[in-house]
ROLOTOR-925492 format. One record per residue (C-alpha): residue in one letter; x, y, z. Coordinates in nm, 4 decimals, decimal comma. Layout:
% residues N
{aa:a east:X north:Y up:Z} .
...
END
This chain:
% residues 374
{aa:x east:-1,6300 north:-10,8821 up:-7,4613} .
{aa:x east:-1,9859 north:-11,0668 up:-7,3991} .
{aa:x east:-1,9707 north:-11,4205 up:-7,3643} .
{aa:x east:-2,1346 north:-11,5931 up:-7,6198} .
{aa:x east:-2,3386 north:-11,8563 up:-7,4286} .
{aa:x east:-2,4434 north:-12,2047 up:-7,6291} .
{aa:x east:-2,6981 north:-12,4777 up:-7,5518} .
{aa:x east:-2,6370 north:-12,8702 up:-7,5729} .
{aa:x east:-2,7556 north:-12,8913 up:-7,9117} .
{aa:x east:-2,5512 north:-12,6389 up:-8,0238} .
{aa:x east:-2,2438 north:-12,7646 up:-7,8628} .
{aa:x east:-2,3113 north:-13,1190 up:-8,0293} .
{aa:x east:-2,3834 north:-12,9600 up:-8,3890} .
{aa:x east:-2,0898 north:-12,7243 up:-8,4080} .
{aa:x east:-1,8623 north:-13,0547 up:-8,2778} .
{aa:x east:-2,0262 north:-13,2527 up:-8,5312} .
{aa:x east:-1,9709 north:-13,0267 up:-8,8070} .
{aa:x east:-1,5795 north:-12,9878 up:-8,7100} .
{aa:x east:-1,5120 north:-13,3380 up:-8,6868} .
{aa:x east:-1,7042 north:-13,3852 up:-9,0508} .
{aa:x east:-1,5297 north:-13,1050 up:-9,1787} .
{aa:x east:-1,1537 north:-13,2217 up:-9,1017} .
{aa:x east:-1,2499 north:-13,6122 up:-9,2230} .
{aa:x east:-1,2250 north:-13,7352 up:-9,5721} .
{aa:x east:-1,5268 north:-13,9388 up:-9,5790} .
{aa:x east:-1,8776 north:-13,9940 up:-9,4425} .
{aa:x east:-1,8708 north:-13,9603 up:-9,0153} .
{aa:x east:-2,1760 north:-14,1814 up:-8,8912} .
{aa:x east:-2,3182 north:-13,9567 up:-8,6231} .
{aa:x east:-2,6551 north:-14,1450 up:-8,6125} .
{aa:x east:-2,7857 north:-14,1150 up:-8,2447} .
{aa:x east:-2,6782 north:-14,4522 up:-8,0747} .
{aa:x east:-2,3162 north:-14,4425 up:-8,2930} .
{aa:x east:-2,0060 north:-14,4328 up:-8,0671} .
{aa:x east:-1,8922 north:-14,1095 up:-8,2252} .
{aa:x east:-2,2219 north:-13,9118 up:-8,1162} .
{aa:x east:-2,1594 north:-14,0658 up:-7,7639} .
{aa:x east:-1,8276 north:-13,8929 up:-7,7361} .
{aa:x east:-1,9413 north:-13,5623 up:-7,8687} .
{aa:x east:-2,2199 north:-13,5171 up:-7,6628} .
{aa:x east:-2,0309 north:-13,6128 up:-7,3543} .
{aa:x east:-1,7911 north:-13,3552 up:-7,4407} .
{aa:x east:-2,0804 north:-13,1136 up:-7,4916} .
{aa:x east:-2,2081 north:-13,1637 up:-7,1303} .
{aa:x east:-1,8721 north:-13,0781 up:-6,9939} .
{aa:x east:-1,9136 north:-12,7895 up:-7,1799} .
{aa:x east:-2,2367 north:-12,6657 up:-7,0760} .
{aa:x east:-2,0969 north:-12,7608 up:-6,6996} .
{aa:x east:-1,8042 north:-12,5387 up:-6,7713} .
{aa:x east:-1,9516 north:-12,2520 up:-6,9097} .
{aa:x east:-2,2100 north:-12,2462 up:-6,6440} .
{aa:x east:-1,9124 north:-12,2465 up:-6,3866} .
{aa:x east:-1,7889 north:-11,9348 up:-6,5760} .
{aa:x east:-2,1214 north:-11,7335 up:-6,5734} .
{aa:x east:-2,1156 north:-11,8062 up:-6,2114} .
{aa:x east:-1,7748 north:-11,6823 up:-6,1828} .
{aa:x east:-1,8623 north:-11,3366 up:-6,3915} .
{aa:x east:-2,1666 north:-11,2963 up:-6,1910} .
{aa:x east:-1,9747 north:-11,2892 up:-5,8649} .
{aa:x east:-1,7474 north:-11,0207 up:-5,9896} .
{aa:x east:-1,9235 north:-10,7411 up:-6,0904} .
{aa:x east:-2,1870 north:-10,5792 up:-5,7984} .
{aa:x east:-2,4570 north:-10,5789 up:-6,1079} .
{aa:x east:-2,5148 north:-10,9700 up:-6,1296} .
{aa:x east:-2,3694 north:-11,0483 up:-5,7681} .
{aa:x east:-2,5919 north:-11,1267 up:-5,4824} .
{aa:x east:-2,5940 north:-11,1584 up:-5,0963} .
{aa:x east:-2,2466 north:-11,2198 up:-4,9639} .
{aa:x east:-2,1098 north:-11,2035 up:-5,2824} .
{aa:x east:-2,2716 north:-10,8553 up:-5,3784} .
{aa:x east:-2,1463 north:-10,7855 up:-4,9553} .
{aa:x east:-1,7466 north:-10,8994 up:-5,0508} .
{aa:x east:-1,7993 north:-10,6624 up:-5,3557} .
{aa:x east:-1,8595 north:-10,3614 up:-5,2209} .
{aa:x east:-1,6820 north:-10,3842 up:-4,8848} .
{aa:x east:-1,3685 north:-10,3532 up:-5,0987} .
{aa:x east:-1,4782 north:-9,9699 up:-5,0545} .
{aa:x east:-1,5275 north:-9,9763 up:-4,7282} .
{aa:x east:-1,8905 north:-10,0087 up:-4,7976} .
{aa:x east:-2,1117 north:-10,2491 up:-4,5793} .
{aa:x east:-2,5047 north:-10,3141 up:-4,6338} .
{aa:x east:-2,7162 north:-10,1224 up:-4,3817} .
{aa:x east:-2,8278 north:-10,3321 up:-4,0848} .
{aa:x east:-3,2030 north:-10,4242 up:-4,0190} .
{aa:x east:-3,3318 north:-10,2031 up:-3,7427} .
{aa:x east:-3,5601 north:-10,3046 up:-3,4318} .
{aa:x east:-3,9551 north:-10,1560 up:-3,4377} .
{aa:x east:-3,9878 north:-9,9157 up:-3,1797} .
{aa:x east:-4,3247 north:-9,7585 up:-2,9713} .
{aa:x east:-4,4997 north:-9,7359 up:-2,6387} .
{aa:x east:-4,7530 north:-10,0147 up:-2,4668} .
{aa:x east:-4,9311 north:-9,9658 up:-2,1582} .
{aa:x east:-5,0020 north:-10,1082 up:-1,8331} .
{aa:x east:-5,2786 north:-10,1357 up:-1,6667} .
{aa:x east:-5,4058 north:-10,3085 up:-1,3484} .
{aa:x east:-5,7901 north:-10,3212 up:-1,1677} .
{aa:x east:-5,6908 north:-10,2097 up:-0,8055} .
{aa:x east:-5,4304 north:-9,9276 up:-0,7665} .
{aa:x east:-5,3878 north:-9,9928 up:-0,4152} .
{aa:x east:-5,0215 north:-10,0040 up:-0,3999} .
{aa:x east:-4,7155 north:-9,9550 up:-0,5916} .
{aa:x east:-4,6300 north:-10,1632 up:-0,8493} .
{aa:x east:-4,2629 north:-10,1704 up:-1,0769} .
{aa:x east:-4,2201 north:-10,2964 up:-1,4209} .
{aa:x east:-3,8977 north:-10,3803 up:-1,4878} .
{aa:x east:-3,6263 north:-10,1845 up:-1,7376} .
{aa:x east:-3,6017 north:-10,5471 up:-2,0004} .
{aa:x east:-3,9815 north:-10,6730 up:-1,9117} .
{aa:x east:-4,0311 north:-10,9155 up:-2,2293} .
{aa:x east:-4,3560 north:-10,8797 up:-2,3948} .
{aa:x east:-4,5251 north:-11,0935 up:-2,6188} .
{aa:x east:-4,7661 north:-11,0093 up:-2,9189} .
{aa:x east:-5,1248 north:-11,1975 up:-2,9071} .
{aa:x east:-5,0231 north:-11,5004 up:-3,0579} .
{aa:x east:-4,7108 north:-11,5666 up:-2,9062} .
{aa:x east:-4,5142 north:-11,5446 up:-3,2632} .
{aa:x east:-4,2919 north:-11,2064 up:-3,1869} .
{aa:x east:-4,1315 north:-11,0947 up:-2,8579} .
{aa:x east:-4,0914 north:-10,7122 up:-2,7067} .
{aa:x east:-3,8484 north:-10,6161 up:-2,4456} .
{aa:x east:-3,9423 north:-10,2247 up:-2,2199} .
{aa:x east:-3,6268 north:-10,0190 up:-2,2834} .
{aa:x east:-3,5417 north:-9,7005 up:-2,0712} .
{aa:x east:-3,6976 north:-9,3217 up:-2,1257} .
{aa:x east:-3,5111 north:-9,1533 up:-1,8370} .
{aa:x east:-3,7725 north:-8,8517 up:-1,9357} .
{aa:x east:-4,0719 north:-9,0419 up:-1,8470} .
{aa:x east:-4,1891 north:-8,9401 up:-1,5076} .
{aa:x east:-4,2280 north:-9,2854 up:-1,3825} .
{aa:x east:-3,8817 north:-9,3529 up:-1,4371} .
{aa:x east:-3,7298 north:-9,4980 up:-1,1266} .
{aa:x east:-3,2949 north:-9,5228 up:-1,2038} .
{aa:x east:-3,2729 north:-9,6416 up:-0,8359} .
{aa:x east:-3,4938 north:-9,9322 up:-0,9229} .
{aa:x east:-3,4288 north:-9,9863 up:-1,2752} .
{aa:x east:-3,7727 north:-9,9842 up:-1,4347} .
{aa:x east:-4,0909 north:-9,7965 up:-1,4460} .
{aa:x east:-4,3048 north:-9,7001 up:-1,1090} .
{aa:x east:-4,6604 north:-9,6285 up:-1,0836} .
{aa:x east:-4,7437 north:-9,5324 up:-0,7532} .
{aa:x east:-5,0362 north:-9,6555 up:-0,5073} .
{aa:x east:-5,3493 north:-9,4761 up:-0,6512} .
{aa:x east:-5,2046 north:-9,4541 up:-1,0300} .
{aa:x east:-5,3996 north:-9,7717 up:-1,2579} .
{aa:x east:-5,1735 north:-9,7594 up:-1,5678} .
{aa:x east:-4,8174 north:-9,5959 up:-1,7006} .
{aa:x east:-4,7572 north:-9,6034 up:-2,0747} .
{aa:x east:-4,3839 north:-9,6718 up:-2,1417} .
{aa:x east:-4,1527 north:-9,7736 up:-2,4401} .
{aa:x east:-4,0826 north:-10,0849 up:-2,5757} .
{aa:x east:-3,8796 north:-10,2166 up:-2,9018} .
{aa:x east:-3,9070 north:-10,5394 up:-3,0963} .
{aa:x east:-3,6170 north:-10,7936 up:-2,9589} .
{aa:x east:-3,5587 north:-10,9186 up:-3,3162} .
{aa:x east:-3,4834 north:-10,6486 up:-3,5908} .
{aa:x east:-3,6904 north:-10,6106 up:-3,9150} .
{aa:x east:-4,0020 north:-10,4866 up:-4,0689} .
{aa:x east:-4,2014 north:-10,7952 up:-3,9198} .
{aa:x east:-4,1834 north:-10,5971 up:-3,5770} .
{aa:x east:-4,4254 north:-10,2959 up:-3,7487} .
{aa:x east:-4,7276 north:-10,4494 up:-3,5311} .
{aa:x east:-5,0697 north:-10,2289 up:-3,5532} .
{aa:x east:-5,2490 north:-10,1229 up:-3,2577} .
{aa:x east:-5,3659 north:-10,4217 up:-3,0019} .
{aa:x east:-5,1480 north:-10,6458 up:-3,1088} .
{aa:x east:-4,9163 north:-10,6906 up:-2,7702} .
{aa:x east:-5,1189 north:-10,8053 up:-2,5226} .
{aa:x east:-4,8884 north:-11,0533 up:-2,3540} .
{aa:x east:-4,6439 north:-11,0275 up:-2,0453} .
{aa:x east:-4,3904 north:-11,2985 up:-2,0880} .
{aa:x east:-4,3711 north:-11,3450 up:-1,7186} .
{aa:x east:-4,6439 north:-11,2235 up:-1,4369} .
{aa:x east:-4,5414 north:-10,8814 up:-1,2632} .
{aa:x east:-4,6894 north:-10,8368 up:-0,9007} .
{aa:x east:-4,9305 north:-10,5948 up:-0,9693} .
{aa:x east:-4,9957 north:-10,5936 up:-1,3316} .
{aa:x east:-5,3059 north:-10,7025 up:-1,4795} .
{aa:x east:-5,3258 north:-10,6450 up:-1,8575} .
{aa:x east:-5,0744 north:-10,4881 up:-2,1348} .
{aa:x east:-5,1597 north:-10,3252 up:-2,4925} .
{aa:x east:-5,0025 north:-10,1424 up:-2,7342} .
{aa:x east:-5,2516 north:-9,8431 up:-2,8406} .
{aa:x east:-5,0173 north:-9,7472 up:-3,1437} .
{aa:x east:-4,8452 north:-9,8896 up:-3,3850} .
{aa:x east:-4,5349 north:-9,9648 up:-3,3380} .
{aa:x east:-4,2747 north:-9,7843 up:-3,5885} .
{aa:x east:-3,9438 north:-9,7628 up:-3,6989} .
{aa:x east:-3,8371 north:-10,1699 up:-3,8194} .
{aa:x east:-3,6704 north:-10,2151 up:-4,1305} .
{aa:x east:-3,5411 north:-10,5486 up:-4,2693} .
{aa:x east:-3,1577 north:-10,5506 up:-4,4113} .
{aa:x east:-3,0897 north:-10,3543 up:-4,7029} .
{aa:x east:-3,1912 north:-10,5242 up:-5,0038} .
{aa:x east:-2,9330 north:-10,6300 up:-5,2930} .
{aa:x east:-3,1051 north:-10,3935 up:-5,5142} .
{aa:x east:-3,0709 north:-10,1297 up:-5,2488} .
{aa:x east:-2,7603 north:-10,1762 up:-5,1862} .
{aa:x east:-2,6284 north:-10,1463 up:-5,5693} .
{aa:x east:-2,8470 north:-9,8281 up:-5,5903} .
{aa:x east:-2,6492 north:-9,6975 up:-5,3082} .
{aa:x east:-2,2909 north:-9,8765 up:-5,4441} .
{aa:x east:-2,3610 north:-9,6678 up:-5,7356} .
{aa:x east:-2,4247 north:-9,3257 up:-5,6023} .
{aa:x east:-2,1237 north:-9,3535 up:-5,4061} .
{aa:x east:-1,8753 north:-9,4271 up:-5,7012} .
{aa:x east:-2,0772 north:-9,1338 up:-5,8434} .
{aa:x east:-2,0289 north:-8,8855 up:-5,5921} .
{aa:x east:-1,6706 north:-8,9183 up:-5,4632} .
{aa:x east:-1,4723 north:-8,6547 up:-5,4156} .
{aa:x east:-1,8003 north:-8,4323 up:-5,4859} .
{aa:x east:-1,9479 north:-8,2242 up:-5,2764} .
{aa:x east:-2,2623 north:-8,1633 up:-5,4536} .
{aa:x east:-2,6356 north:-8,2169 up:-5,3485} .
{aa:x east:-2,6268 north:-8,6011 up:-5,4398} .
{aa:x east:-2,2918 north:-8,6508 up:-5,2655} .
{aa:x east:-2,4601 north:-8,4926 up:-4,9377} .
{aa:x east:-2,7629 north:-8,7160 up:-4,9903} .
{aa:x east:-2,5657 north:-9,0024 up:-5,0267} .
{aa:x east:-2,3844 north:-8,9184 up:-4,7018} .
{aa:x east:-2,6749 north:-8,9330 up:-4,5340} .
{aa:x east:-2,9109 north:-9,1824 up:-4,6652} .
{aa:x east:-2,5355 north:-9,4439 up:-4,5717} .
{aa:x east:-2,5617 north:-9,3621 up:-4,2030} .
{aa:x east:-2,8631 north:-9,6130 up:-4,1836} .
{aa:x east:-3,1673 north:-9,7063 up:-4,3485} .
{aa:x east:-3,4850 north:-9,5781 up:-4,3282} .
{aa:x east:-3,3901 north:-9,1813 up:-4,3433} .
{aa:x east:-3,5663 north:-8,8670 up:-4,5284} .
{aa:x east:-3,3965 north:-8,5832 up:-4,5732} .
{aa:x east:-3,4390 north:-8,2272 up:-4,7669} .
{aa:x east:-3,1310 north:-7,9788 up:-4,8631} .
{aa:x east:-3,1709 north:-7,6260 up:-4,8784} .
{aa:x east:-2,9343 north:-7,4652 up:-5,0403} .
{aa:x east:-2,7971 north:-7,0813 up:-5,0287} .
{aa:x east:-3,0021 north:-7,0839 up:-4,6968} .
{aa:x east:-2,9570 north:-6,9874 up:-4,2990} .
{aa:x east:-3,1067 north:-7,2226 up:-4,0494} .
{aa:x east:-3,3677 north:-6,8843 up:-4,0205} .
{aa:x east:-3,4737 north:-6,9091 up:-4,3604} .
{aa:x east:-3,2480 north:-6,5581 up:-4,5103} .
{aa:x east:-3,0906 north:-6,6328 up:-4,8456} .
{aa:x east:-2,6957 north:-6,6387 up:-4,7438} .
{aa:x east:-2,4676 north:-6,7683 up:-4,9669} .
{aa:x east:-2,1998 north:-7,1019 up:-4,8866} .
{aa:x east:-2,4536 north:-7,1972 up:-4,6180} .
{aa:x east:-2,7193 north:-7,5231 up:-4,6865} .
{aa:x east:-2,9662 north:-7,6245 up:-4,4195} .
{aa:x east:-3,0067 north:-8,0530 up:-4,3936} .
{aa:x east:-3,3346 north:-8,1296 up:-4,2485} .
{aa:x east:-3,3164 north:-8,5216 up:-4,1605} .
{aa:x east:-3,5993 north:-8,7563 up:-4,0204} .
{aa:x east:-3,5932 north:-9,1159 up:-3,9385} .
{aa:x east:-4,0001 north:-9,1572 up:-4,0105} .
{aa:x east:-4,0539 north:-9,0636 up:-3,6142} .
{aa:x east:-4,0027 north:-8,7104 up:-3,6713} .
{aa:x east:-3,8496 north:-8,6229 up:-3,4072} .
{aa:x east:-3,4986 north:-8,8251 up:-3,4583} .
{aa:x east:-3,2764 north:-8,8447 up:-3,1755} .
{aa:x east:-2,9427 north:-8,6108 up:-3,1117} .
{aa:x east:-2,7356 north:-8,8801 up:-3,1612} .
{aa:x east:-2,8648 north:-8,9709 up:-3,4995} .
{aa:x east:-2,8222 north:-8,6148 up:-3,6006} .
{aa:x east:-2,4996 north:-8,6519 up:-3,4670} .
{aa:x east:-2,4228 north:-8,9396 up:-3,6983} .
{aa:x east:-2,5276 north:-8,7435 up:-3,9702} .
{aa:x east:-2,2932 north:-8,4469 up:-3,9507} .
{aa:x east:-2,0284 north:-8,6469 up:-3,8891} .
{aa:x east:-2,1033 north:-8,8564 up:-4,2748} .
{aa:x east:-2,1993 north:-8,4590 up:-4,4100} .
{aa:x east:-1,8549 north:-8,3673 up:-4,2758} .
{aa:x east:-1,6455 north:-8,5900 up:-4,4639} .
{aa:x east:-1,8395 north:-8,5137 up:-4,7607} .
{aa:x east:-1,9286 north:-8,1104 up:-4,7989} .
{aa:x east:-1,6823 north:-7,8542 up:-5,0212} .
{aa:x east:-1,4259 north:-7,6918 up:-4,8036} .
{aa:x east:-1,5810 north:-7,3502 up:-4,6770} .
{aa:x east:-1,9505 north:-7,4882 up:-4,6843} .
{aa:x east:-2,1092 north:-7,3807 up:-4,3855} .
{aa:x east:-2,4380 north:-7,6425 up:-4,3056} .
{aa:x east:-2,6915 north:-7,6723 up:-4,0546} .
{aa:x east:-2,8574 north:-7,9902 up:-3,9707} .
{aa:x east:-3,1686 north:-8,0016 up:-3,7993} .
{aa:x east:-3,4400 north:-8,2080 up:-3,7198} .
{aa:x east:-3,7821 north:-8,1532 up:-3,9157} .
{aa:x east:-4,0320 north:-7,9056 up:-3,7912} .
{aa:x east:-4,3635 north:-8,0869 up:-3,6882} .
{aa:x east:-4,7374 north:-8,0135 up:-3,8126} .
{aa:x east:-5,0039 north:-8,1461 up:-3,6631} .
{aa:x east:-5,3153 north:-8,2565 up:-3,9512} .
{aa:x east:-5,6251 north:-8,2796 up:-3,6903} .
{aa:x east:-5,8913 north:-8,4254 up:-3,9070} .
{aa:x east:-6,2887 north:-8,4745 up:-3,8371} .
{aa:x east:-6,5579 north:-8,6404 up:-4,1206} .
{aa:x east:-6,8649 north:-8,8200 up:-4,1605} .
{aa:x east:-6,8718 north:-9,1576 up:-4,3553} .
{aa:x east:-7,2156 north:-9,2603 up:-4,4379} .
{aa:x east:-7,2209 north:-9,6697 up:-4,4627} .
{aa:x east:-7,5473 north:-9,9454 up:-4,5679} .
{aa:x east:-7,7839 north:-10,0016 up:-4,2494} .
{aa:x east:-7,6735 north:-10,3841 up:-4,2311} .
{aa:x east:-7,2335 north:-10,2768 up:-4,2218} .
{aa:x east:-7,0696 north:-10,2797 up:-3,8975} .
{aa:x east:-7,0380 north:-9,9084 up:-3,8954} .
{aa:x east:-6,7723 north:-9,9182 up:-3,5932} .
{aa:x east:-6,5506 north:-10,1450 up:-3,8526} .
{aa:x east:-6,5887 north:-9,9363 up:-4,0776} .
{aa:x east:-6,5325 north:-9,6255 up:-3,9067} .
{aa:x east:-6,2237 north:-9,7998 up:-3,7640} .
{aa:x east:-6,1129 north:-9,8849 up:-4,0986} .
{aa:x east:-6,0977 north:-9,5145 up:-4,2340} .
{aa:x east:-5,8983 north:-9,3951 up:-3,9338} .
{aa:x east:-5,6563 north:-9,6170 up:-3,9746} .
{aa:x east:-5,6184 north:-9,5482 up:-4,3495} .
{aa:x east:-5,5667 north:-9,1697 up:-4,2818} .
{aa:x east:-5,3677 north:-9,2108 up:-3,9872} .
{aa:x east:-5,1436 north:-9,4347 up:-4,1896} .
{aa:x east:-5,0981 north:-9,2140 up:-4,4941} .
{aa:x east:-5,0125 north:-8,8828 up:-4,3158} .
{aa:x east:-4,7285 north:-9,1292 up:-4,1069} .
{aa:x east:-4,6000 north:-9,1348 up:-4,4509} .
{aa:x east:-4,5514 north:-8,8584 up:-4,5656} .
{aa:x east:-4,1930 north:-8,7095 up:-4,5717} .
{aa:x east:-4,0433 north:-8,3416 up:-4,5224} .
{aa:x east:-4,2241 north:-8,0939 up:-4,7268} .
{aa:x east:-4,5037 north:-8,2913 up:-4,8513} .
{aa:x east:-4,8010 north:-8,1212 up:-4,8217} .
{aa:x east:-5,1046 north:-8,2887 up:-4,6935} .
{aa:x east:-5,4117 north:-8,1825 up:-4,9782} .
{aa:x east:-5,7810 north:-8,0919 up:-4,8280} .
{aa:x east:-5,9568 north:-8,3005 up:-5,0792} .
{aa:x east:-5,6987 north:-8,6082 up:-5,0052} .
{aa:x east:-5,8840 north:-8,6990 up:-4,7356} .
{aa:x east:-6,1889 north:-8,7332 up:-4,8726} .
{aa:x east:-6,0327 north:-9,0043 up:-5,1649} .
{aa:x east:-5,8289 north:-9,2245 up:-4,8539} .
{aa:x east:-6,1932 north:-9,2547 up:-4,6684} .
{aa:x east:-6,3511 north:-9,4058 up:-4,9906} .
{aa:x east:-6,0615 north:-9,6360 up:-5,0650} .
{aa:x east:-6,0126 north:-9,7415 up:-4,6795} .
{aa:x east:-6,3583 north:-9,9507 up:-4,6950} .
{aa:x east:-6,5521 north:-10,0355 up:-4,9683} .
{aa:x east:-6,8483 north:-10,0111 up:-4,7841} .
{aa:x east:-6,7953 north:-9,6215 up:-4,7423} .
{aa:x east:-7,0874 north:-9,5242 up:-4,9588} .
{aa:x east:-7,0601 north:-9,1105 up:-4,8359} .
{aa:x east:-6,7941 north:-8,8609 up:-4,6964} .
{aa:x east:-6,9118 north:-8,5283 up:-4,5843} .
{aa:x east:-6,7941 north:-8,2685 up:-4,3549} .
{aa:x east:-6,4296 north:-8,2757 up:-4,3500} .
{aa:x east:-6,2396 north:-8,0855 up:-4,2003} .
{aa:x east:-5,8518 north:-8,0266 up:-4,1649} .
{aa:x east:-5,7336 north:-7,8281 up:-3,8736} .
{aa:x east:-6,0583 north:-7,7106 up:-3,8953} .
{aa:x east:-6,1039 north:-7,5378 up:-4,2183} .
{aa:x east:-6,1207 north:-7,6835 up:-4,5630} .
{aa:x east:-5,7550 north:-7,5768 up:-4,6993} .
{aa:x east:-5,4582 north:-7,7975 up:-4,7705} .
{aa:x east:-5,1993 north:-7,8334 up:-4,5083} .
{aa:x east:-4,8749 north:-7,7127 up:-4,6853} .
{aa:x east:-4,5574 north:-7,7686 up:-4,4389} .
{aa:x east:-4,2218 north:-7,5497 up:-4,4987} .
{aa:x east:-3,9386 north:-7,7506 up:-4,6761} .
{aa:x east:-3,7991 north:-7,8446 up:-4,3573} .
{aa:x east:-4,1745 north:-7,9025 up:-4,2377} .
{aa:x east:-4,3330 north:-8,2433 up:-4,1483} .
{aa:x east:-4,6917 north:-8,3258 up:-4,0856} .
{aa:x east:-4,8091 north:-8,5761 up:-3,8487} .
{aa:x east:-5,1214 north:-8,7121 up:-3,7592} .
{aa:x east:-5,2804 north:-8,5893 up:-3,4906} .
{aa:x east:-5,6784 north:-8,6018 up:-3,3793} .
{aa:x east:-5,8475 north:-8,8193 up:-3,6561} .
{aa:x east:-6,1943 north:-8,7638 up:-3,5760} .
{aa:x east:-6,4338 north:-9,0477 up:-3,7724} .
{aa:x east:-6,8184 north:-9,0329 up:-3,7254} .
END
């Protein structure tokens, strides 16, 4: 049953017309008579009460509840809200006279150019400057700069920096002259959102005990935020038709997500697929969209701006794109126009060389690579 919410001067009318209604004469409820007084005082309780109830409803149901409400909710199901994640990517160092050997710490902290967000170097044991006997990265007499990875030391989107933003060493490091991030840096995510989190609250209630297509994609998109994933059904890992089998192809927006994250995802796929499924899960095959054009711009722009400007636009729209979406020829030519409005011509693109669309496989994901802007 809805709760049939009333205003103040509602309250005081229906009050007024009760107490009228059960006296034998004439009530004076002229505003300043004692009568009024009481009724409206009794009508402000009212209103105080019945907001004390909507805020008790709204509490109890995920729909209306919010923040740690919304989080006491659905952890009743063993559901929690996804954590925010740390930004992730690769600055380098550089110095102006290789003569010796120089070490950069494993936790050197890192600022961006104005001072407002802080980067910490984390270990690549795969990088050949990798030194585990002295904890940090080496480059050797001769060598004038070593690219390395780094993550953002407080998680959420905020740590998504472009290109030559860090530029700061938080302390001096014998040897080191000058820091910069040449990419952007990837991968940050603020907490899950309330509305997020219903979405997801609902799916699950919907799926339990299901092991269909939604139930796996709800397995996986609860192992953490930020994942894309496609499911082929009726399908081997090698692409033959074969019956009980489904391939899960899962990216975390790097595409190339690690083993333990896969990991994490077979386990949630595991508690969730029919019994005698047999599933693959993989990590998406890469494409590479190497793209070269010509943007013609007015004789008094800044034509390195602009050129600038376009690459980034392209660069950041194939980052986007998720498994199986294909990349279109003449998409290219639209993101140029719309990166600067003082792109006035686009001529001879090119995508991988030819003038095709780049169409991936469904467990394919393209990538930028060259982005060639003249």
């Amino acid at each position: 049953m809805q709760l049939q919410l009333q205003n103040f001067s509602t309250m005081v009318s229906n009050a007024a017309a009760a107490v009228q209604a059960a006296a034998s004469a004439l009530i004076d409820l002229t505003v300043g008579s004692t009568l009024r007084a009481i009724l409206e005082a009794n009508a402000a309780l009212g209103l105080w009460m019945q907001w004390l109830i909507v805020e008790l409803l709204s509490t109890t149901r995920a729909a209306t509840s919010n923040g740690a409400d919304l989080d006491s909710f659905v952890a009743d199901f063993s559901i929690t809200r996804l954590p925010a994640s740390q930004a992730t990517g690769s600055v380098q160092f550089s110095r102006f006279t290789p003569t010796l050997a120089a070490l950069i710490p494993l936790g050197t902290g890192l600022r961006s150019a104005d001072g407002s967000l802080s980067f910490t170097v984390t270990q690549d044991s795969t990088n050949s400057a990798w030194s585990s006997a002295q904890n940090g990265y080496v480059l050797g007499a001769g060598i004038a700069s070593v690219s390395v990875p780094i993550q953002a030391i407080v998680p959420g989107s905020a740590g998504n920096v472009q290109a030559g933003v860090i530029t700061q060493l938080a302390s001096a490091i014998p040897g080191i002259d000058t820091v910069i991030n040449a990419a952007p840096l990837t991968a940050g995510l603020d907490a899950e959102s309330d509305a997020a989190l219903r979405s997801r609250f609902s799916a699950y209630l919907a799926t339990r005990s299901r092991g269909t297509p939604l139930a796996i994609g709800n397995a996986v998109l609860s192992v953490r935020q930020g994942l894309d994933y496609t499911l082929q059904e009726n399908m081997s890992p090698g692409g033959v038709s074969q019956i009980g089998c489904f391939v899960l192809t899962v990216d975390d927006g790097s595409g190339t997500p690690s083993s333990s994250l896969l990991a994490s995802v077979a386990n949630a796929v595991e508690a969730t697929r029919p019994i005698g499924a047999l599933y693959t899960i993989q990590p998406p095959t890469l494409l590479t969209a190497n793209i070269s054009l010509t943007v013609t711009t007015p004789a008094n722009a800044n034509h390195a701006i602009i050129v600038g400007n376009v690459a980034n636009a392209l660069t950041n729209a194939i980052t986007a794109l998720t498994i199986g979406v294909p990349l279109p020829w003449s998409r290219i030519t639209q993101l140029a126009y719309a990166a600067d409005p003082n792109v006035t011509n686009v001529t001879n693109v090119l995508l991988n060389g030819t003038t095709a669309d780049l169409v991936p496989s469904a467990s394919g994901l393209i990538r930028p690579g060259t982005i060639a802007v003249s």
